[in-house]
N, C-alpha and C positions, 0 to 999 in steps of 0.2 A: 743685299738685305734679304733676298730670297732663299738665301740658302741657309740663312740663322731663322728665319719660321719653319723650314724642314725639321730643320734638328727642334724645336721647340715643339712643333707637330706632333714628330715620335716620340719623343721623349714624354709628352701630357697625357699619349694614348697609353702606351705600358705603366706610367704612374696611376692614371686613372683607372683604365681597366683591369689591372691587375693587383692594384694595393688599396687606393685608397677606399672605393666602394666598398673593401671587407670589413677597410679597420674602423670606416665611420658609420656602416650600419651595426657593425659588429659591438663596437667599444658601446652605444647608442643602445643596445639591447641590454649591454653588460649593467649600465651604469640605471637604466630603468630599472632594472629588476632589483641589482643591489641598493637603489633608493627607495624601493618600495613603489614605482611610480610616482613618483616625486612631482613629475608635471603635471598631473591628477588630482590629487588626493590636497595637494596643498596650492592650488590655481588663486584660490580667494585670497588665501595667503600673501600671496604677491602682489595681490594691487594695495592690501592696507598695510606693507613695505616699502612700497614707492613712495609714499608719502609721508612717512617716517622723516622728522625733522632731526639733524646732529646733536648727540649730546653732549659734545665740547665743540670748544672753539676751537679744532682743527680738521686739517681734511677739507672734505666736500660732504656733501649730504648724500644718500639714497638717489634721491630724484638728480642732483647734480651728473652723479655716476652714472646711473641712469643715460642721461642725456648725451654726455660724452660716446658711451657707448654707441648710443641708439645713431650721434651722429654717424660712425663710420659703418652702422651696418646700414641706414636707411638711406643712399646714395643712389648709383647708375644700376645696382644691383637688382632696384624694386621696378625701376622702367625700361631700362636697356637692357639687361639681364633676364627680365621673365621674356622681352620679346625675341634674343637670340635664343633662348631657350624653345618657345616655339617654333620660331623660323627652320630652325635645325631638328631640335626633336618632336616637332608636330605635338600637341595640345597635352597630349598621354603625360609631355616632359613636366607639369604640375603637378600633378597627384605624386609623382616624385620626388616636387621641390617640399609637400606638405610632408613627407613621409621622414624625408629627412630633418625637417622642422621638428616634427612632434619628438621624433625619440632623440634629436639636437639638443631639444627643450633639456634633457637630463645631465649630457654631456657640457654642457652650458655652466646648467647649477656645480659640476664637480671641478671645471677649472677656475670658476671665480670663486668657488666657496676655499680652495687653494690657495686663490692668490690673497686672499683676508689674511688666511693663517699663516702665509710666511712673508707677510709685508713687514717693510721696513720704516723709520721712521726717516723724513725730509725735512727739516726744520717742522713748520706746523703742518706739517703734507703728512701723505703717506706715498708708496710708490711700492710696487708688488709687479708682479707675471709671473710666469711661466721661467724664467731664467731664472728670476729667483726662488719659486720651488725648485728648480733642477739643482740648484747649489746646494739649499741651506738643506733641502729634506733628504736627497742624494747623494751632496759631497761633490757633485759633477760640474765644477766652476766652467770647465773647457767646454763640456756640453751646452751651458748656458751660455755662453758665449755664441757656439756655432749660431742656436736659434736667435740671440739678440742679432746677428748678422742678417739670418733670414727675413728677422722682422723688418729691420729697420729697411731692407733691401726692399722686401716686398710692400709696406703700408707707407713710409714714408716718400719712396721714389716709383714701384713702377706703380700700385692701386691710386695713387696719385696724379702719375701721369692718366690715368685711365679714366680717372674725375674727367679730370680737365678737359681731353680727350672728346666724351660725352658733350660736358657744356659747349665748347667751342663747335662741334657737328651739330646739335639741338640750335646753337645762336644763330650760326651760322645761316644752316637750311630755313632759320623765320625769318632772319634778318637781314642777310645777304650779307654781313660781316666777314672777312676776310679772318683767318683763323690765326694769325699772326696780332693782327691786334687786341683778339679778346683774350690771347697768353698774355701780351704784355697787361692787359685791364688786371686780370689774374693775378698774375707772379706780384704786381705793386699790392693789392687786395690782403695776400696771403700773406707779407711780409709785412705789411702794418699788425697782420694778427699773432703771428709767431713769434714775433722779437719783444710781445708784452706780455710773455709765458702765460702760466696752466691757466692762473683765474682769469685773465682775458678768455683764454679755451673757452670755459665753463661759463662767463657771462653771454660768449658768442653763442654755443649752440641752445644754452636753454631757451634761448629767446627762439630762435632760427626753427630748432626741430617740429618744438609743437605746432607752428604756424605754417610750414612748409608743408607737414602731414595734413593738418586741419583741411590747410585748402584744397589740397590732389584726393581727401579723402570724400569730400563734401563734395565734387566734380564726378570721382567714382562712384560714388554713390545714388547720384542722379544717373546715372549712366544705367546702373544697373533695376533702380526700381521704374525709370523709362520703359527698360524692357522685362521687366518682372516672369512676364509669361515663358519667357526663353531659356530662362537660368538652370529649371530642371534639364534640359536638354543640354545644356553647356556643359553641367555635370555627367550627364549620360556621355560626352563625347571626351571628355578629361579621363573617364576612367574605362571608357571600351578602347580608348589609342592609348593608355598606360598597360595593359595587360593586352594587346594586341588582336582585341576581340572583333576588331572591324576588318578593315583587309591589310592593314597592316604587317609589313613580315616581319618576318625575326630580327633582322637585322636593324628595323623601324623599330619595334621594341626595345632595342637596346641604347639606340641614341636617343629614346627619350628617357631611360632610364642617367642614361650617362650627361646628357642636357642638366636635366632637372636634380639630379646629385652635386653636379659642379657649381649651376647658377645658384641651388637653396645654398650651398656652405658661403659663396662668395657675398650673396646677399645679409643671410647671417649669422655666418664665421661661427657659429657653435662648433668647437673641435680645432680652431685654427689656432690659438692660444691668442690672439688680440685681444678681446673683451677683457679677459682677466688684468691687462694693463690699467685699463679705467676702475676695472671691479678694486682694485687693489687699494684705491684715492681714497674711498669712500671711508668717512667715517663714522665705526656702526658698532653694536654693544657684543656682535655674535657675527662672526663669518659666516654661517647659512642664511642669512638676511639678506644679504648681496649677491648667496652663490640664488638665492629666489628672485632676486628683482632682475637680476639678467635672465635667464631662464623666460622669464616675463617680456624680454627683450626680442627672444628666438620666436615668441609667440609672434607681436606686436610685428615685426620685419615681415616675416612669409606668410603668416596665416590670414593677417589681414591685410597688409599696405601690396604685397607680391598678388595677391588673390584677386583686389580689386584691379592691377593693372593685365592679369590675364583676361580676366572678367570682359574686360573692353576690348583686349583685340581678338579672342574668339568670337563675340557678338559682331566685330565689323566685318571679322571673314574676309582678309587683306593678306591675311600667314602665308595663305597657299596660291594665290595668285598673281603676286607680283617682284621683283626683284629687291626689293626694301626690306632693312632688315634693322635689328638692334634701336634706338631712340627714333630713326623719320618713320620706321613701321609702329610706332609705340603715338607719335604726332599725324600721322596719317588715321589710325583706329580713332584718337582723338576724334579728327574732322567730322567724322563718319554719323560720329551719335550727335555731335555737338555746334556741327558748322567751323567756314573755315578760320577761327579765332585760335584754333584748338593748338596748330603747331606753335603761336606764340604763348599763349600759356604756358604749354609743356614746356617750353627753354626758359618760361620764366621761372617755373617747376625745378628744374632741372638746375638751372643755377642755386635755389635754395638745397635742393638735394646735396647736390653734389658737390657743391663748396662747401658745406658746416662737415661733407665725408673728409674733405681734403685738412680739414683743420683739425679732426679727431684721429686721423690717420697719419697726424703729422706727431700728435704727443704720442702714440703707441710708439713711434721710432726714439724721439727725445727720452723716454725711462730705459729704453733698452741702450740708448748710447751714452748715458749718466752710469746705465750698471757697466758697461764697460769697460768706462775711461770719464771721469766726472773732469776732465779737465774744460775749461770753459770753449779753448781752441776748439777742441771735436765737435761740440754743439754748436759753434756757428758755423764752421764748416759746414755740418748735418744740412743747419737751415738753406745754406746757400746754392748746395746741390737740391734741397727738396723745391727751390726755386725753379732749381734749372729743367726738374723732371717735369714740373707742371707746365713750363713755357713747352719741350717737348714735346710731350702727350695731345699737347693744343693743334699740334702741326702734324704728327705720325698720324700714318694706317691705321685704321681702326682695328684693324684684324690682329697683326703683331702686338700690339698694346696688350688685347685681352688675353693672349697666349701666354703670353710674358705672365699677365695676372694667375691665368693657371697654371703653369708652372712653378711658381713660386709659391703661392697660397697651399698647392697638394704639397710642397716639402715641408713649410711651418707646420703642415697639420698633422702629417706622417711622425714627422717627430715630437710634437704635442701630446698626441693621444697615445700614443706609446707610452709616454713618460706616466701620464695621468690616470692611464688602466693600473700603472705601479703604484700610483698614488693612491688611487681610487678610498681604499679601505679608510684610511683618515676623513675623507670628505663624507663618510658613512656612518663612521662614528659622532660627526662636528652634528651633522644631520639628526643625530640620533639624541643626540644633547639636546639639540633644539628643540627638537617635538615633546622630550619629557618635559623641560621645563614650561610650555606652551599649554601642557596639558595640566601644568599645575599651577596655572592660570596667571605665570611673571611672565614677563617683559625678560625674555633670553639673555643672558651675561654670560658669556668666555671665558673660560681661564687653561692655559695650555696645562694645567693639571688635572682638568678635567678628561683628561684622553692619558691611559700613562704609557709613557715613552717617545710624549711628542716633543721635540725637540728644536732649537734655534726659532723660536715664533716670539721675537722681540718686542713685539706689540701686547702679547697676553699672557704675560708673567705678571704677579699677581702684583709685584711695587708699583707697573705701570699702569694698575687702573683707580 
C-alpha cells in the first residue's frame, strides 16, 4: 500500500504545483473580470435568489439546489480540511483558502450558469453538468464521458470514502467505537437513502444542512466573541505566515499556499465541475439565477463556515505543538475554548456534516452515470460499490484516502476549467441578459434566442416555456 501513496504523492505534487494553482487562480481572475465582478457587484443579488420559490411543478427549487449543493461542499472539508490545512501549511494556509474562495465565487457562477443552459429534461426533473456542456455546446461526447468517469470515480467512491473516513475517526476518538461498526451503521444509513432517489436527496439534506450549520455555527461563534480581544491578532498572524512576513521561509510560504489552494477548492469545489450537477436540477426562469445562488454557495462554505473553524484552532494554539492532526486536532481546539464535551459534539457535528456530503456526492456520480449509460443495471451497480467505498473509507489510513481525494478532485478540475474558460463568453452574455432585464425592473426570463448562435439548450426554446 505504501508504494501507491508514492506514486499518489508525486503525482498531486506536479499537478498541484505546476497546473492547477495557474489554471484556478488564473481561469478565477479571467472570469472576474469578464463578469464584471460578479461576486461584488451583485452579492445582495444572491441571497433574494435563494429564496426564489419554482415556477412550475418541476425540478427543484433555488433553495432545494441550493441545499444539494451546499450538502457536498459543507462536509470534512469545513473541519478536517481547514485543520490539515494548518497542521501542514501553518495558519498563512487561510488567507489562501479565502483567496481562492473570493475569485471561486466567479468560477462558480460561470459553471452552474452553464449547466442551466445546457440541461436536459428528466421526466419532471432536470439533470445538467459539465458533460453535458462538453457535448451539447462542443460536440465532445468522448470528452464528457472521460470527465463523467472522473466524477463518478472521484464524488461518488473515493470523496465518500473520505466522508466516511472522517465520521468513523471523529466517532471513533469520542466514543471508543471500533471503525468497522460505524461503516456497517453507514453503508445500512446510506442505502436506505440512495435507493429512494433525487427527492429523497433533497428532502434529506434541506432538513440536515441548515441544522448541522446552525449549530457548529452558533458553537463558532461563542468561541470567537468569548475571545473577541484576540481576533485582530488571529488576523495579524493568517496574513504575516500567508506572505511569509514572520520567520517563515520560502519554502513555509508555499505549503501554505499550496495547503490553502487544495483544502478551499476540496471544501468548495468552485472549478471542480460538481456543483453545476445539482445547479442543473434547479428549476428557475434564467440560468444566471443559479450560476448566483451557487456562487453564493462558494461564499457561505469558506468565508464563513471554513473561517469560523480556523477561528478556533488558531485561538487554542494546538497546530504547532502537538502530533494531532485533521478532525482529533479540530476536537481537541474544541476542548480548549469549550471543556471536555467538545470531542463529542464535533462527531456528532461531523456525522451531520459529513453524511448529508456523502448523500450529495452520491447524486453528482448518479447524472453522470444516467449521461453515460441510463441503463438501470449501471445505477445499481453505481449504488452498490458507493456502499462499498464508504464501508472502506471507515477502516483506511486517513492519509491515503485524502491523497486519493486530491488526486482526483485536481484532474476533474483541470479538465473543467479548461473546458469552461472555452465556454466562458456564453456565461457572459446569459449574465449580461440578466442584468438588463433586472434593470428594467422584470423578473429575468430566458430564451436561447436571446444569445444568437446558441445552440442544443433544450430547456429554452421558446415552445418549451
Amino acid at each position: 500500500m505504501e508504494w501507491i501513496s508514492n506514486i499518489v504523492d508525486e503525482t498531486n505534487n506536479v499537478l498541484w504545483t505546476y497546473i492547477l494553482i495557474v489554471l484556478l487562480l488564473g481561469a478565477g481572475l479571467y472570469f472576474t473580470i469578464g463578469t464584471k465582478f460578479v461576486q461584488f457587484r451583485m452579492f445582495g443579488e444572491m441571497f433574494r435568489l435563494i429564496m426564489e420559490k419554482k415556477e412550475k411543478d418541476e425540478g427543484v427549487s433555488a433553495f432545494q439546489a441550493f441545499t444539494i449543493s451546499t450538502a457536498s461542499r459543507v462536509g470534512t472539508g469545513n473541519i478536517t480540511g481547514v485543520a490539515l490545512a494548518i497542521g501542514v501549511g501553518g495558519p498563512g494556509a487561510i488567507f489562501w483558502m479565502w483567496i481562492i474562495a473570493i475569485i471561486g465565487m466567479a468560477t462558480a457562477f460561470i459553471e452552474s450558469t452553464l449547466a442551466q443552459v445546457y440541461k436536459v429534461r428528466d421526466g419532471n426533473s432536470f439533470r445538467g453538468g459539465p458533460a453535458y456542456y462538453m457535448e451539447k455546446a462542443l460536440g465532445q461526447r468522448k470528452l464528457a464521458i472521460v470527465f463523467s468517469i472522473l466524477l463518478t470515480l472521484s464524488f461518488g467512491f473515493i470523496f465518500n470514502a473520505v466522508q466516511s473516513n472522517t465520521i468513523a475517526t471523529s466517532v471513533g476518538e469520542a466514543f471508543n467505537i471500533q471503525p468497522y461498526i460505524i461503516g456497517i451503521v453507514l453503508v445500512v444509513l446510506t442505502a436506505m437513502i440512495i435507493f429512494g432517489g433525487v427527492h429523497r436527496i433533497v428532502k434529506v439534506t434541506q432538513v440536515i444542512v441548515p441544522v448541522m450549520a446552525i449549530f457548529y455555527l452558533l458553537i463558532a461563534l461563542y468561541v470567537v466573541v468569548t475571545n473577541l480581544s484576540e481576533i485582530p491578532s488571529v488576523f495579524s498572524l493568517i496574513l504575516s505566515e500567508a506572505f511569509g512576513l514572520k520567520e517563515a521561509a520560502g519554502g513555509a510560504i508555499g505549503a501554505a499556499i499550496m495547503q490553502g489552494v487544495r483544502r478551499g477548492l476540496f471544501s468548495n469545489e468552485a472549478g471542480m465541475g460538481s456543483v453545476p450537477n445539482a445547479a442543473a436540477t434547479a428549476s428557475t426562469s434564467h440560468p444566471a439565477k443559479q450560476g448566483l445562488v451557487q456562487s453564493l454557495g462558494v461564499f457561505f462554505d469558506t468565508i464563513v463556515i471554513c473561517s469560523a473553524t480556523a477561528f478556533i484552532i488558531i485561538l487554542a494554539g494546538l497546530y504547532s505543538t502537538g502530533p494531532d492532526d485533521g478532525i482529533v486536532l479540530t476536537q481537541n481546539s474544541f476542548a480548549v475554548h469549550v471543556g471536555s464535551w467538545a470531542p463529542y459534539f464535533i462527531a456528532i457535528a461531523i456525522i451531520f456534516f459529513a453524511f448529508s456530503s456523502i448523500v450529495g456526492n452520491y447524486y453528482y456520480g448518479e447524472t453522470n452515470i444516467e449521461f453515460m449509460n441510463a441503463h438501470k443495471g449501471w445505477l445499481t451497480g453505481y449504488r452498490l460499490v458507493v456502499l462499498g467505498m464508504v464501508m472502506f473509507g471507515s477502516v483506511a489510513h486517513v492519509s491515503l484516502v485524502w491523497n486519493l481525494a486530491d488526486l482526483f478532485m485536481g484532474l476533474m478540475a483541470m479538465l473543467n476549467i479548461i473546458i469552461i474558460i472555452l465556454l466562458g463568453k456564453v456565461a457572459f452574455r446569459v449574465l449580461d441578459d440578466f442584468t438588463k432585464q433586472r434593470k428594467q425592473g422584470k423578473n429575468p426570463s430566458f430564451y436561447a434566442k436571446s444569445i444568437p448562435g446558441l445552440k442544443n439548450t433544450e430547456c429554452w426554446e421558446d415552445e418549451d416555456r
